[in-house]
C-alpha positions, 0 to 999 in steps of 0.5 A: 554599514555592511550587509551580512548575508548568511547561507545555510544548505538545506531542502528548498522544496516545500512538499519534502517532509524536512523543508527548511524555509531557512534554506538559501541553497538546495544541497540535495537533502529532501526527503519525501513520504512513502507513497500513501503515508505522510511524513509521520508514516500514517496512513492518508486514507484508510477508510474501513480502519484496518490500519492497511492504507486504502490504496494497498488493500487487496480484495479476496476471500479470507476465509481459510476453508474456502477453496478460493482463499486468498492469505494476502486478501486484507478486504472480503470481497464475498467471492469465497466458493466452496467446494459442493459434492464430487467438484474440486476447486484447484487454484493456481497462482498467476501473478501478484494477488490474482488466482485462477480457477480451474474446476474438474469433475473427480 
């Protein structure tokens, strides 16, 4: 009697989100979850559950009256100042999600 020994080409790396444990050769295919997310493209944490993964929050303030308001923050982090009689807040953008401010007397 013969032996048939079929091959089928697929992902062999069983952490990829399309691993086929019937593969018998790599043919490069694997596909893998965005970081954060798993395969499904659901978060992996989102503790407070404002549908923004944890490791994508970014603390600021999100009051837009606050002279320090930061339209990109997803967490208030308590930090909104306001500006209180002749003092005037101007805040300049460095890079990323992170202000400076520089106070000057009018």
């Amino acid at each position: 009697m013969y032996a048939i020994h079929l091959r089928f080409a697929g992902c062999q790396d069983d952490t990829a989100c399309n691993y086929d444990a019937d593969a018998t050769d790599s043919d490069d295919s694997c596909e893998y979850a965005e970081d954060g997310y798993d395969c499904n493209g659901n978060c992996l944490a989102d503790t407070d559950g404002d549908g923004v993964c944890d490791p994508f929050e970014v603390a600021g303030c999100q009051d837009d009256t606050a002279c320090n308001y930061d339209a990109d923050a997803t967490d208030s982090d308590d930090s909104c100042e306001y500006a209180e009689g002749r003092l005037r807040l101007q805040w300049q953008l460095l890079s990323g999600y992170r202000r400076r401010r520089r106070m000057r007397s009018i």
